[in-house]
Structures are given as structure tokens and as C-alpha cells.
DSSP file (Angstrom, degrees, kcal/mol; ACC not computed):
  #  RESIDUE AA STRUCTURE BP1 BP2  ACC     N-H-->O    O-->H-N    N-H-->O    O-->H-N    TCO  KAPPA ALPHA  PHI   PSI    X-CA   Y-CA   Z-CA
    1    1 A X              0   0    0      0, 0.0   108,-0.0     0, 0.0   136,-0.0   0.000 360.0 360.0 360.0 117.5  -32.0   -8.0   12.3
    2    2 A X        -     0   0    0      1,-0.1     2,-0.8     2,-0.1     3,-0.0   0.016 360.0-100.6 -56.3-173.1  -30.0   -7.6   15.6
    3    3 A X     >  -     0   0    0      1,-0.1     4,-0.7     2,-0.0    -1,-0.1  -0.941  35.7-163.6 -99.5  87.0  -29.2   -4.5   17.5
    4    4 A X  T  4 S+     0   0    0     -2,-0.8     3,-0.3     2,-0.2    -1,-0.1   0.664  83.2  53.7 -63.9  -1.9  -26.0   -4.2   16.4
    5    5 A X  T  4 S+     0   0    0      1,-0.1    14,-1.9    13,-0.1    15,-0.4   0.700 107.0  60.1 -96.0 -54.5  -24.7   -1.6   19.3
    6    6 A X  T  4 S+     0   0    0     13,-0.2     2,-0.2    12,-0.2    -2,-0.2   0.728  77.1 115.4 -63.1 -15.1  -26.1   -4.4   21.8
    7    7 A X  S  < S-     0   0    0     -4,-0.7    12,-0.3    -3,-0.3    13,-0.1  -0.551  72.5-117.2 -18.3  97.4  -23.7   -7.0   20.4
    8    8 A X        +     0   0    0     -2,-0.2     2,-0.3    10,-0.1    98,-0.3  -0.204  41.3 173.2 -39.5 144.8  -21.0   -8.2   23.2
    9    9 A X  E     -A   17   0A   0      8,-2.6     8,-0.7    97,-0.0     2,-0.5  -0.900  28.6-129.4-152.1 169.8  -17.6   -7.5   22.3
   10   10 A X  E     -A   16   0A   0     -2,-0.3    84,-1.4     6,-0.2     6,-0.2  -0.989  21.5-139.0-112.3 107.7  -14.2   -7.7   24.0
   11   11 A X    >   -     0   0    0      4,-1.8     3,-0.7    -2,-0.5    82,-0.2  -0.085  34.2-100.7 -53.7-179.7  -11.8   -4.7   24.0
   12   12 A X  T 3  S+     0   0    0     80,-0.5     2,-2.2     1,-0.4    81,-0.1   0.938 123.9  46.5 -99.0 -28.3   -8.5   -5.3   23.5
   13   13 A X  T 3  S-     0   0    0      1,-0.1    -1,-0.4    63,-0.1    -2,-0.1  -0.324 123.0 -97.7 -79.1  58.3   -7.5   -5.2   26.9
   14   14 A X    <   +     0   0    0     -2,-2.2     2,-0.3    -3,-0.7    -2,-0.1   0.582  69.2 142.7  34.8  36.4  -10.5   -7.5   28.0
   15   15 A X        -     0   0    0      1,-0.1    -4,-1.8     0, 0.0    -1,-0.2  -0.682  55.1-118.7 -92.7 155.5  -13.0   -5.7   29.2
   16   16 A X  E     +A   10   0A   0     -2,-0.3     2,-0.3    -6,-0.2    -6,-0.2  -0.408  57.0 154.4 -72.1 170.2  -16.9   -7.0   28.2
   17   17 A X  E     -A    9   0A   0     -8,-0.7    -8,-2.6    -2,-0.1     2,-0.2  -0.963  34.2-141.1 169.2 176.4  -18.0   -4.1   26.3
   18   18 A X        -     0   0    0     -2,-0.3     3,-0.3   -10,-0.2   -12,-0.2  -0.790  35.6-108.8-145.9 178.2  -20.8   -3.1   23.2
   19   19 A X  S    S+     0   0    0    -14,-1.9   -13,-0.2   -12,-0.3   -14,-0.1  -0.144  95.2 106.7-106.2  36.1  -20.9   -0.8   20.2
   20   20 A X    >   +     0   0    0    -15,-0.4     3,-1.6     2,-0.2    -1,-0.2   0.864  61.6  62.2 -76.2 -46.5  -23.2    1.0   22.5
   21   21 A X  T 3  S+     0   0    0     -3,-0.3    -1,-0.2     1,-0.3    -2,-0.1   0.832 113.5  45.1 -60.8 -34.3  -20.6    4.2   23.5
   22   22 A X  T >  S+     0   0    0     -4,-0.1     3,-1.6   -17,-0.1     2,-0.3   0.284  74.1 135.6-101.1  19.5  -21.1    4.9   19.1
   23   23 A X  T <  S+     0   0    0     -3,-1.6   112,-0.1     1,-0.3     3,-0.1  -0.556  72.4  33.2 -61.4 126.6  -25.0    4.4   19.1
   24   24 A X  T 3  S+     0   0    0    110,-0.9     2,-0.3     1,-0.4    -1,-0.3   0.733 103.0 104.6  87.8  23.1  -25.8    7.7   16.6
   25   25 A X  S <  S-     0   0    0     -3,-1.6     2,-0.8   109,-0.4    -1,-0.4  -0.862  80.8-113.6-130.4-163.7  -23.1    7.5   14.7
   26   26 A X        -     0   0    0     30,-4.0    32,-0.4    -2,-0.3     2,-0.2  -0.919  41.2-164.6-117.8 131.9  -21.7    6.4   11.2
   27   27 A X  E     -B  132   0B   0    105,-1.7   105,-5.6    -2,-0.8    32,-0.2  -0.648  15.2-163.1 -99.1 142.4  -19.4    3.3   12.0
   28   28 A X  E     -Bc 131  59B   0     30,-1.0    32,-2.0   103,-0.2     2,-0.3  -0.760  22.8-166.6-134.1  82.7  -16.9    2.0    9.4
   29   29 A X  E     -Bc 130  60B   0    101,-2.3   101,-1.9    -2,-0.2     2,-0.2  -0.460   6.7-173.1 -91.4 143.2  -16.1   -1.4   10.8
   30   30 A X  E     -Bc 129  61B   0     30,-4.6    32,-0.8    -2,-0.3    99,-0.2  -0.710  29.7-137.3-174.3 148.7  -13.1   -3.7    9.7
   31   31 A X  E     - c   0  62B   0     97,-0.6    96,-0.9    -2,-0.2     2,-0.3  -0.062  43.8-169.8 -84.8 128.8  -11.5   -7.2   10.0
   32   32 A X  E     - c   0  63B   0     30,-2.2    32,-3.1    94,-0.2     2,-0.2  -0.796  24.6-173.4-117.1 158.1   -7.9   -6.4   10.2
   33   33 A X        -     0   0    0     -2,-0.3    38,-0.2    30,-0.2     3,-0.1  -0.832  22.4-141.0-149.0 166.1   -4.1   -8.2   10.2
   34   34 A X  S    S+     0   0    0     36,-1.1    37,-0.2    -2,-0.2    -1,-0.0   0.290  96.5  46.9-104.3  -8.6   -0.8   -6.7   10.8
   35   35 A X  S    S+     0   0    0     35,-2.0     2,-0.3     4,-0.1    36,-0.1  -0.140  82.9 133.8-135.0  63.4    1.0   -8.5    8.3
   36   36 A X  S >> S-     0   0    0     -3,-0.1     3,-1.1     1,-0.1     4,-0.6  -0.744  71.3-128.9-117.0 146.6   -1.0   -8.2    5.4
   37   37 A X  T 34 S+     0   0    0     -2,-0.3    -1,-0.1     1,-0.2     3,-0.0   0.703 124.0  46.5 -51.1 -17.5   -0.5   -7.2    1.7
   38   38 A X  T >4 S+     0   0    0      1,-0.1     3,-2.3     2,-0.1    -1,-0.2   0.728  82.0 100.9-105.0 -29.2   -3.6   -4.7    3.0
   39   39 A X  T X4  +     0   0    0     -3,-1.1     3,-4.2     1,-0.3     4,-0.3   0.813  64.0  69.6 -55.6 -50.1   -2.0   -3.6    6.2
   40   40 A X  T >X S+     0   0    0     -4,-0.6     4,-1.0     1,-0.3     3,-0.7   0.643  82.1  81.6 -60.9   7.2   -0.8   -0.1    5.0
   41   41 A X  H <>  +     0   0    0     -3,-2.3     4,-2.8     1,-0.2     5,-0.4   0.835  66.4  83.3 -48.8 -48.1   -4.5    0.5    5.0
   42   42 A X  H <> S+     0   0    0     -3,-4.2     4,-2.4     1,-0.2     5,-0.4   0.855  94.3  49.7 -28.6 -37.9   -4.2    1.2    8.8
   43   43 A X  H <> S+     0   0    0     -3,-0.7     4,-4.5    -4,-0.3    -1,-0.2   0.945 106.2  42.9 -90.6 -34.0   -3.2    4.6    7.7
   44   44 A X  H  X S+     0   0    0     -4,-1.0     4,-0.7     1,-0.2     5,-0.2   0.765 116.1  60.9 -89.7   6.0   -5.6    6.0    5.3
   45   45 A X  H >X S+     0   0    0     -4,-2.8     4,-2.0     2,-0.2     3,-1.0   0.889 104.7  42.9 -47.8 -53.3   -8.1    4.4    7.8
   46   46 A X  H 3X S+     0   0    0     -4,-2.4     4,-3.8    -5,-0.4     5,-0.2   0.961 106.6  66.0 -72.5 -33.2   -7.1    6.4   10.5
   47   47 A X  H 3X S+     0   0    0     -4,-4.5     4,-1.6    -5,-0.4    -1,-0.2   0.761  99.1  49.8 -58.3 -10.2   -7.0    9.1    8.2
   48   48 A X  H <X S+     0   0    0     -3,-1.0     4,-2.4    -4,-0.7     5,-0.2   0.704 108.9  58.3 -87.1 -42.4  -10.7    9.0    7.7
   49   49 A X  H  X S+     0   0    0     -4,-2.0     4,-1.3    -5,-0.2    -2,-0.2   0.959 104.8  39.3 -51.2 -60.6  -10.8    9.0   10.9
   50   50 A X  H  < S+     0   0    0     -4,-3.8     4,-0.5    -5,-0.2    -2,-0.2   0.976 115.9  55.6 -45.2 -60.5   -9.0   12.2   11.8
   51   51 A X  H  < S+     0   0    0     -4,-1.6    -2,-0.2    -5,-0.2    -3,-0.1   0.775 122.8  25.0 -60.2 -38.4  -10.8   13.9    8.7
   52   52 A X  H ><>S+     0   0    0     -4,-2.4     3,-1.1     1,-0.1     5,-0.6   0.737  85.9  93.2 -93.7 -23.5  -14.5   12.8   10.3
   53   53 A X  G ><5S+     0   0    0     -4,-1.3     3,-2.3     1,-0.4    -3,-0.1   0.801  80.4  66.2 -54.9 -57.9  -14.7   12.2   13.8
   54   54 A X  G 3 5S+     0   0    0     -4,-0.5    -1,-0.4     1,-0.3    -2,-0.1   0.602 106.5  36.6 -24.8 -25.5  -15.7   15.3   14.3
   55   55 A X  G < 5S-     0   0    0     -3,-1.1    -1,-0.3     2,-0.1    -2,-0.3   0.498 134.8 -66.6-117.3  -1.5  -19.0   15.0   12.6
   56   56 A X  T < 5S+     0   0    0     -3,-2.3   -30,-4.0     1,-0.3     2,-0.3   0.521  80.6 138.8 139.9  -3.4  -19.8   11.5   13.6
   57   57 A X      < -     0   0    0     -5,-0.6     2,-0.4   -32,-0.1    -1,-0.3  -0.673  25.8-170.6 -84.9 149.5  -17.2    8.6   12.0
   58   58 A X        -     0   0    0    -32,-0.4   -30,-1.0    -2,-0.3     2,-0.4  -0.909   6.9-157.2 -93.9 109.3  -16.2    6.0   14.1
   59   59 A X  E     -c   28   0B   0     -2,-0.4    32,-0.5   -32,-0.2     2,-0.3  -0.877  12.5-177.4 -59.8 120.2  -13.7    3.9   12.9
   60   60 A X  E     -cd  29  91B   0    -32,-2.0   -30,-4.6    -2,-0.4     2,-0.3  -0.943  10.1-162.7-154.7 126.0  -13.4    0.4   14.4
   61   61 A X  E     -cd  30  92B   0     30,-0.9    32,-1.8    -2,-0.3     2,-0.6  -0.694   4.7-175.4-120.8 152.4  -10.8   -2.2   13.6
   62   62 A X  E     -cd  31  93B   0    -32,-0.8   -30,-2.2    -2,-0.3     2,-0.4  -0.889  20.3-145.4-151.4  83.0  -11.6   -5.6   14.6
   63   63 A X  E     -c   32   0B   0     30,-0.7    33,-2.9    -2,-0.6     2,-0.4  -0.546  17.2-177.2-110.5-175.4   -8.4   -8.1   13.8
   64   64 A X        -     0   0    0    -32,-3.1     3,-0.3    -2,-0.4     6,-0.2  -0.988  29.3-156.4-135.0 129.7   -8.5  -11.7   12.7
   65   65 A X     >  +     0   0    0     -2,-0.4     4,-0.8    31,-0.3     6,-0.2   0.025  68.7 103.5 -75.9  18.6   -6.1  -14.2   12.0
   66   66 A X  T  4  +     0   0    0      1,-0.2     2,-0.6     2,-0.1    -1,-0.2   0.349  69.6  77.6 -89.2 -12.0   -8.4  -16.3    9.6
   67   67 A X  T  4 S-     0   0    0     -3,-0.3     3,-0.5     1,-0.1    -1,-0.2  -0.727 126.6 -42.9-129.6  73.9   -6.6  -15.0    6.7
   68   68 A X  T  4 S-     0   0    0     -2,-0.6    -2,-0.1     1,-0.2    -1,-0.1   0.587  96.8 -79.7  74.0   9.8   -3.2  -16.5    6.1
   69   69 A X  S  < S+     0   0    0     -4,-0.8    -1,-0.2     1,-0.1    -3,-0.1   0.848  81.7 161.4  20.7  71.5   -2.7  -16.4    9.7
   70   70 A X        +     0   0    0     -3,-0.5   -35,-2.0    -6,-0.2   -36,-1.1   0.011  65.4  51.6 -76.3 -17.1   -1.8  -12.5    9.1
   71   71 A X        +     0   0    0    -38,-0.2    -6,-0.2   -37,-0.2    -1,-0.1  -0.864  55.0 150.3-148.4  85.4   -2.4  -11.6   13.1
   72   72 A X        +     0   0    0     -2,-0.3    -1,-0.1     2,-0.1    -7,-0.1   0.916  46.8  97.8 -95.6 -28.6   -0.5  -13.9   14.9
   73   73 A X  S    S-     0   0    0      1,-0.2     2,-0.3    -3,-0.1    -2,-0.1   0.716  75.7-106.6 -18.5 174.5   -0.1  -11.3   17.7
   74   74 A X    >>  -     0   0    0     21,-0.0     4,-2.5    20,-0.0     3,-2.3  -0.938  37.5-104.6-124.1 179.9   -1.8  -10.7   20.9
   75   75 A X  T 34 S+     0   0    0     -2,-0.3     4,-0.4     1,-0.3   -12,-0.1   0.409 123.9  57.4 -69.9   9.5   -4.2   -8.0   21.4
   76   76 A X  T 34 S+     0   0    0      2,-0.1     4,-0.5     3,-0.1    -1,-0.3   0.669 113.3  39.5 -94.7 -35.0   -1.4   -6.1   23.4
   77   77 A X  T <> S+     0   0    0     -3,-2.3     4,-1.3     2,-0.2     3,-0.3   0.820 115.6  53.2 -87.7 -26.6    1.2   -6.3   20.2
   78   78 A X  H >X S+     0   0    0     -4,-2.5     4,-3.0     1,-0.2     3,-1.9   0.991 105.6  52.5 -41.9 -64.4   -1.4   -5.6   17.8
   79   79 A X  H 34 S+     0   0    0     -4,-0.4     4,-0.3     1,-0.3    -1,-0.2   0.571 116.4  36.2 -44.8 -26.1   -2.3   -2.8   19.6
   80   80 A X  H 3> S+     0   0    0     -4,-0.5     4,-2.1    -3,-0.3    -1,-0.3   0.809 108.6  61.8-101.8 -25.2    1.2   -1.3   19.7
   81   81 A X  H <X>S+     0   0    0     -3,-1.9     4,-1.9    -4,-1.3     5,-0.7   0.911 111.5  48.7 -60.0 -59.7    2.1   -2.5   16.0
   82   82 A X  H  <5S+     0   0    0     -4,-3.0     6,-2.9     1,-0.3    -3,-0.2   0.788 115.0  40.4 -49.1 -39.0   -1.1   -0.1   15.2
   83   83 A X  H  >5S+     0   0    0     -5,-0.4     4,-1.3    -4,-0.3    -1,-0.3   0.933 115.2  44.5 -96.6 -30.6   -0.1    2.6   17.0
   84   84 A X  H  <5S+     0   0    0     -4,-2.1    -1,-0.2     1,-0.2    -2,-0.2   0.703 120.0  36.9-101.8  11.8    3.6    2.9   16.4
   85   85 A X  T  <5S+     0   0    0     -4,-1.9    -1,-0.2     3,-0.0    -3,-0.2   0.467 136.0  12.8 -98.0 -21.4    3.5    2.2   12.4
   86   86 A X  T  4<S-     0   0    0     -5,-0.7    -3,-0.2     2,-0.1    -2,-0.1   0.668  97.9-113.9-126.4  -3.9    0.7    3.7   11.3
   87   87 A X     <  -     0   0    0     -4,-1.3    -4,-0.2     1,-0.2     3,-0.1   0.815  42.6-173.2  88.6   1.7   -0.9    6.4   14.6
   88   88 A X        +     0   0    0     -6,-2.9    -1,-0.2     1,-0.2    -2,-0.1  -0.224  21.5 157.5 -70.5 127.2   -3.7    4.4   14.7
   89   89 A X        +     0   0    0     -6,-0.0    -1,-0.2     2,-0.0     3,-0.1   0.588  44.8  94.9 -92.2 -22.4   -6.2    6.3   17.3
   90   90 A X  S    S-     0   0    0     -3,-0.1   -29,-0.2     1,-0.1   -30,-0.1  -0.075  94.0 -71.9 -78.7 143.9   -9.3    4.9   16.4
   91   91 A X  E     -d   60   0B   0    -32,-0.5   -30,-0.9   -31,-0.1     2,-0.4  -0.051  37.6-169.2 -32.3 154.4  -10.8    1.6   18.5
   92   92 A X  E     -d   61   0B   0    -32,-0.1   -80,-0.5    -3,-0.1     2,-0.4  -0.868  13.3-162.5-127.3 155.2   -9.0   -1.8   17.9
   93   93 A X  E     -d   62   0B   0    -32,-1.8     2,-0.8    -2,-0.4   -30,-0.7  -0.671  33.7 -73.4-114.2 163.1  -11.4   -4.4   19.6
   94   94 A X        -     0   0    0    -84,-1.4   -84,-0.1    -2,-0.4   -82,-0.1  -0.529  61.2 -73.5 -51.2  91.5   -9.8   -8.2   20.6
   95   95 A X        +     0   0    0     -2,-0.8     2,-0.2   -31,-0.1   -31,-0.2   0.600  65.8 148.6  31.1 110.1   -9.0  -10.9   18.3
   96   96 A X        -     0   0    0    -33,-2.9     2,-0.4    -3,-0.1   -31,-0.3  -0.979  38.8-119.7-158.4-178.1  -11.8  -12.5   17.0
   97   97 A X  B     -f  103   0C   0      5,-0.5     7,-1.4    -2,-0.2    10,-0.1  -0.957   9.6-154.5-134.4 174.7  -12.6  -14.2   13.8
   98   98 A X        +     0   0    0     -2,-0.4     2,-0.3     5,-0.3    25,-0.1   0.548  69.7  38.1-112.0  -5.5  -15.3  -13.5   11.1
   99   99 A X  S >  S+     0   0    0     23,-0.1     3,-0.5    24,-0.1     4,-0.2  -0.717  88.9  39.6-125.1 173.8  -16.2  -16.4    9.3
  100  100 A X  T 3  S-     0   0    0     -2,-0.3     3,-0.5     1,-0.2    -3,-0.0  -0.246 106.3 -44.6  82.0-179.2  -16.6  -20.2   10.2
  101  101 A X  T 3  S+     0   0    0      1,-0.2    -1,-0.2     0, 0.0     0, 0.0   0.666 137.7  49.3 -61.6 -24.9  -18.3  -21.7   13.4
  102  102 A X  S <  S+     0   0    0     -3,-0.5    -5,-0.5     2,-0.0     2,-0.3   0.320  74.3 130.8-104.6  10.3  -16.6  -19.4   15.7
  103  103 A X  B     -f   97   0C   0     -3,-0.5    -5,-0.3    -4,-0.2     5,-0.2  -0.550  63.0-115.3 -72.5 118.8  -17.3  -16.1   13.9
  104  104 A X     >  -     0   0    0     -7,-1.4     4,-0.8    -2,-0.3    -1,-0.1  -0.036  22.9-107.2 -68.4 167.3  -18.7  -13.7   16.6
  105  105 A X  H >> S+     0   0    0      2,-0.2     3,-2.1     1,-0.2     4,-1.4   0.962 114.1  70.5 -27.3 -76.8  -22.3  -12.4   16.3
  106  106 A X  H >> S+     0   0    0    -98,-0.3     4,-2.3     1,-0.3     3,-1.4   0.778 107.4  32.1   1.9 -91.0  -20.7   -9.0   15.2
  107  107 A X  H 3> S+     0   0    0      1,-0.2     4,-2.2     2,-0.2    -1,-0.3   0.724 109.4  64.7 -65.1 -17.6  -19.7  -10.2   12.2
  108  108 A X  H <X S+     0   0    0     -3,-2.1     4,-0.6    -4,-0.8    -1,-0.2   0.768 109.6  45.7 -49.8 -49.5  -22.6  -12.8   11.4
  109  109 A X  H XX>S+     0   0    0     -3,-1.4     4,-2.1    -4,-1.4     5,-0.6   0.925 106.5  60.9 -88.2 -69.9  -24.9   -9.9   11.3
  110  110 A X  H >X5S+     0   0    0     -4,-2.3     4,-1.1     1,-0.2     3,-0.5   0.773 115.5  42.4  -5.3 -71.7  -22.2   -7.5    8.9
  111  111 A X  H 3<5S+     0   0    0     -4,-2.2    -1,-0.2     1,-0.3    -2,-0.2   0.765 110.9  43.9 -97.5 -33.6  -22.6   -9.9    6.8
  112  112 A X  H <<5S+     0   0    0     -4,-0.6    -1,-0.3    -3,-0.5     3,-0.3   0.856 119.3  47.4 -60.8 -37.7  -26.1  -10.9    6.7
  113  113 A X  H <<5S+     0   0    0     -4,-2.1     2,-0.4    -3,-0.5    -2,-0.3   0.615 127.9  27.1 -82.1 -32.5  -27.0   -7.2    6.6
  114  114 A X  S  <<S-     0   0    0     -4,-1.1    -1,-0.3    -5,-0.6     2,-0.1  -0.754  81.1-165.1-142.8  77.9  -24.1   -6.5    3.5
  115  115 A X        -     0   0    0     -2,-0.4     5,-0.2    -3,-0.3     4,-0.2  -0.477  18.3-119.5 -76.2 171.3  -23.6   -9.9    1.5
  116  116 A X        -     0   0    0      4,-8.3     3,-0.3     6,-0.2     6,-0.0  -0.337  66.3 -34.8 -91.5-170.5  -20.2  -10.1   -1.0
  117  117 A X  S >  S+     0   0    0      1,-0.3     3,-2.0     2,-0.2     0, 0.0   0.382 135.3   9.4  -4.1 159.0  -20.6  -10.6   -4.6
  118  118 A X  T 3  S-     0   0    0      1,-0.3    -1,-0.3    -3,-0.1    -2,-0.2   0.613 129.1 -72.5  -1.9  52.1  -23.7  -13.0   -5.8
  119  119 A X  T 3  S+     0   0    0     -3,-0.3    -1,-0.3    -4,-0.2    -3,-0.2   0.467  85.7 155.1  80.9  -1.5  -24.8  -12.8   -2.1
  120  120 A X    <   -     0   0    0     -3,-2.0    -4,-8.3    -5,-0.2    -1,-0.2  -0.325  29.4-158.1 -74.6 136.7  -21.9  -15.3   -0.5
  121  121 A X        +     0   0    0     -6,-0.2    -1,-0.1     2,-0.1   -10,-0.1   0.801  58.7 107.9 -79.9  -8.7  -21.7  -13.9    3.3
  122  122 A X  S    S-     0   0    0      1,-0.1     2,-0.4     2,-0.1    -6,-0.2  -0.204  71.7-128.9 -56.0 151.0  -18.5  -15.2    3.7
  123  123 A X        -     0   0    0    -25,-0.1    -1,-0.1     1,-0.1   -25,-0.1  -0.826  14.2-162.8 -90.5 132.6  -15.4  -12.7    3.9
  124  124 A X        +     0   0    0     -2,-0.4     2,-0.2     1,-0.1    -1,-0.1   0.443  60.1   4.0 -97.4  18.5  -12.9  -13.5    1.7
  125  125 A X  S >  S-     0   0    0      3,-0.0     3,-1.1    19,-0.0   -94,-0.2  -0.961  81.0 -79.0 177.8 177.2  -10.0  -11.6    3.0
  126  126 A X  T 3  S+     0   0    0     -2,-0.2   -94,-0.2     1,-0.2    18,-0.2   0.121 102.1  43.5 -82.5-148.4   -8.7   -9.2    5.8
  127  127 A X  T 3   +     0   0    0    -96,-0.9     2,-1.1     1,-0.2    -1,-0.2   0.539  68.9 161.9 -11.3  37.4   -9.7   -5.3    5.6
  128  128 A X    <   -     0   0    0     -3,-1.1   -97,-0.6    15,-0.1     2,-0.5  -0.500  23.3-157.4 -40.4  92.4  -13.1   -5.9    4.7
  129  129 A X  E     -B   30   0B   0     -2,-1.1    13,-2.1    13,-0.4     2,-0.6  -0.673  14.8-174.8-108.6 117.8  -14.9   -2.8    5.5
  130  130 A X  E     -BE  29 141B   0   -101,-1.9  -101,-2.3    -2,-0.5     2,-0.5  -0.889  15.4-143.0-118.6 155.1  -18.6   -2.2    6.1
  131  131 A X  E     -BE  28 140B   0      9,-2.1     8,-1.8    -2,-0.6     9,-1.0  -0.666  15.4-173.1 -92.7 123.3  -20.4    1.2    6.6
  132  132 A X  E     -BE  27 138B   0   -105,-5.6  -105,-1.7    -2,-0.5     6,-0.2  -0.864  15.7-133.9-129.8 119.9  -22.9    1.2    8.9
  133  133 A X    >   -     0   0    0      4,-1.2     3,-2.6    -2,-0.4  -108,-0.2   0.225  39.7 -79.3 -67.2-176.3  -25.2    4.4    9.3
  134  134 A X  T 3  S+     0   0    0      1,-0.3  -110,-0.9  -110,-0.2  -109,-0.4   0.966 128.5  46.1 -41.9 -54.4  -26.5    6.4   12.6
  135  135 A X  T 3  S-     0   0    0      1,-0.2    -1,-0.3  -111,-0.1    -2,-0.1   0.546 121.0-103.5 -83.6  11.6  -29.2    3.7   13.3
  136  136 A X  S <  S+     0   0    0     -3,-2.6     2,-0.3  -111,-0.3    -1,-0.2   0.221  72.4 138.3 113.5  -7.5  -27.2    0.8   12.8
  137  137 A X        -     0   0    0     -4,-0.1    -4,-1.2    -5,-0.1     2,-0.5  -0.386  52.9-122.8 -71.9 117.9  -28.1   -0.3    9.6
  138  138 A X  E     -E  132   0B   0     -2,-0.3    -6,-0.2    -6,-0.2     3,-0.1  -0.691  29.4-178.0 -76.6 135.4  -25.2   -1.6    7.2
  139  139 A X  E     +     0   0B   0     -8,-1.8     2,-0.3    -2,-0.5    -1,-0.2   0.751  52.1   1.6 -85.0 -35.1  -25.2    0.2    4.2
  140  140 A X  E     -E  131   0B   0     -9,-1.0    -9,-2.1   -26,-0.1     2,-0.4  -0.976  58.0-131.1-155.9 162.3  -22.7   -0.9    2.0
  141  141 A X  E     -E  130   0B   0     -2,-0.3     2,-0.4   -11,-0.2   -11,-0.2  -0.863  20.0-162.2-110.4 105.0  -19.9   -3.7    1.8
  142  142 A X        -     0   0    0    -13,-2.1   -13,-0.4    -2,-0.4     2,-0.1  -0.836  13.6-128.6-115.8 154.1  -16.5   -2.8    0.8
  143  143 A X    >   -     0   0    0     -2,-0.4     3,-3.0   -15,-0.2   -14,-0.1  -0.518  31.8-102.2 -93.4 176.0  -13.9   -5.3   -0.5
  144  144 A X  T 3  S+     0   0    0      1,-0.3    -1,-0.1   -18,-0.2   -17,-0.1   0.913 119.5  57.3 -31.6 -72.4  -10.4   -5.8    0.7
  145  145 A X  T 3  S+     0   0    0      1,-0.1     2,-1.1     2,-0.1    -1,-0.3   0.621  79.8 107.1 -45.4 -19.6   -9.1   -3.7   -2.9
  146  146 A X  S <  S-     0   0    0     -3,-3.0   -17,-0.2   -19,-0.1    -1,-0.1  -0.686  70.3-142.0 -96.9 113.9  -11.1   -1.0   -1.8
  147  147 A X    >   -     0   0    0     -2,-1.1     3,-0.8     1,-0.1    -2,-0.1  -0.144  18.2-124.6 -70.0 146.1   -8.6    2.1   -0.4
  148  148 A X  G >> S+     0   0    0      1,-0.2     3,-2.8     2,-0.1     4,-0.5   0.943 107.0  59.8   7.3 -93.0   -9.8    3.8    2.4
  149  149 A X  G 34 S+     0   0    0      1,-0.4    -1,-0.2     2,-0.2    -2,-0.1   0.177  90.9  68.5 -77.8  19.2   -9.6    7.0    0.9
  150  150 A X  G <4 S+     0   0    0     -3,-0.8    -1,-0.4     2,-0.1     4,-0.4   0.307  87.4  72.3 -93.3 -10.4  -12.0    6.0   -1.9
  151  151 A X  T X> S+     0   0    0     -3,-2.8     3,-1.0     1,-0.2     4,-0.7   0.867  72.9  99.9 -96.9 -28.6  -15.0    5.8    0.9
  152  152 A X  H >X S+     0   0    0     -4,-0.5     4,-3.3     1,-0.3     3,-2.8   0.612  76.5  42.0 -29.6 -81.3  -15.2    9.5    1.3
  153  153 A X  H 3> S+     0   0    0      1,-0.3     4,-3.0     2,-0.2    -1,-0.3   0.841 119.0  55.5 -65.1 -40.2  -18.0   10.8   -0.7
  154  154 A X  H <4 S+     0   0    0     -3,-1.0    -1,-0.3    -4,-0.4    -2,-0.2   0.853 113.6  41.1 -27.8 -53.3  -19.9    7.4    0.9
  155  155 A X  H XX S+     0   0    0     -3,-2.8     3,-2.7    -4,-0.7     4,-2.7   0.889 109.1  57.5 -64.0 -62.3  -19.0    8.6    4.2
  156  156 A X  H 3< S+     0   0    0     -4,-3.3    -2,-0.2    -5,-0.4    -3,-0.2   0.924 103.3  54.5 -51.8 -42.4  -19.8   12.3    3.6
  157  157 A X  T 3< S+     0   0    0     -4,-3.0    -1,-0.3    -5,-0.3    -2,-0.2   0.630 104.7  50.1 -76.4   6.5  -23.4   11.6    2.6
  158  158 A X  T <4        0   0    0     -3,-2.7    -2,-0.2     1,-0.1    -1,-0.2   0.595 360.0 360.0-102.6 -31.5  -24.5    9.4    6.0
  159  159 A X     <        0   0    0     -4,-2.7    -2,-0.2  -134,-0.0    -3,-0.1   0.797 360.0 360.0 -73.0 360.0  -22.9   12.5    8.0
């Protein structure tokens, strides 16, 4: 099992970066599109976000075009698409994709850590969300269908 928080990552304006700055808290990471059947998710995301931060959630949106090519964008129009439909405050990281040969570490380990249904690691659509507690550990695998604003009492017990 990696160190997820030690992971490389890209921000969306290209800086190298880690999940290092959120080491001790509970992360709710997930694969994102802007033009997705899913998209209006952005909002009760952020709203978990608003509702938690304070006590320790991290919210962190990570999108991918792998999925109907749903993020055609670049990580400067995501990033503004985010903010000026839905408020989003909460991290957006750089383009990346989550499945396949090219699927960063990040997600490699999500998945290994949280497999989907009979165990496949693959993800089979965009706002896949996993929970990952203070020490890094994912805890649970949520699918695509699953709102937000269902996660609470999940959330509320790792804080």
C-alpha cells in the first residue's frame, strides 16, 4: 500500500505538488467532467465541503475525460466552469485519467485500496467518489449514482 499523500500530482495551474498539505485529514476524492449527466454533483460536493471543512473534510476533484469525452476543457476552463456554475472552492487538481495504461498512481492505488462491484478496479464512470480516512487509508467506494449528500453520516463518523 502506497503513501497516498506522497503521490505526485499536478495542480491545475501546473505546479508539481502532493496530497501532503491534507496529511490528517478525511479526503473525499473524485474523478470529475463538466459535461456530465453527473456534473450537477459539483454542487452538493462543494456542499459537503462547506458543511465539513471545518472539522477536517477535504474535498478534491480530479477531472478526466475517459468518460464520453465529458472534460474536453483545459484545466484553466475547467477550473472556471467549476467555479462560476456551481461555487466550487474546494481543490480541482489537472486533467488526468483514472483507468487504462496512463492512469496516474493516484488513482491505481483508489482503486486497489476500494475495488467496484465483484472486485473489478476499473472505474466505470465519472464522479466516482472514494473516502479516504485521516491516515490515508480508503475506506469506502462510492459509485457514480451515489448523491453527495447521501455520504454524510459516512463522513461524520471518520471526523
Amino acid at each position: 500500500m502506497s503513501d497516498l499523500f506522497s503521490i505526485p500530482l499536478k495542480t491545475q495551474d501546473g505546479r508539481d505538488s502532493t496530497l501532503e498539505e491534507h496529511r490528517g485529514k478525511v479526503l473525499l476524492m473524485v474523478n470529475t467532467a463538466s459535461k456530465c449527466g453527473f456534473t450537477p454533483q459539483y454542487k452538493g460536493l462543494e456542499a459537503l465541503y462547506e458543511k465539513y471543512r471545518e472539522r477536517g473534510l477535504v474535498v478534491l476533484g480530479f477531472p478526466c475525460n475517459q468518460f464520453g469525452k465529458q472534460e474536453p476543457g483545459s484545466d484553466d476552463e475547467i477550473r472556471e466552469f467549476c467555479e462560476l456554475n456551481f461555487g466550487v472552492s474546494f481543490p480541482l487538481y489537472a486533467k488526468l485519467d483514472v483507468n487504462g495504461p496512463e492512469a496516474h498512481p493516484l488513482f491505481v492505488e483508489l482503486k486497489q485500496q476500494a475495488p467496484g462491484i465483484l472486485g473489478t478496479e476499473g472505474i466505470k464512470w465519472n464522479f466516482t467518489k472514494f473516502l479516504v480516512d485521516r491516515d490515508g487509508k480508503v475506506v469506502k467506494r462510492f459509485a457514480p449514482k451515489d448523491k453527495p449528500e447521501a455520504l454524510d453520516a459516512e463522513i461524520e463518523a471518520l471526523l
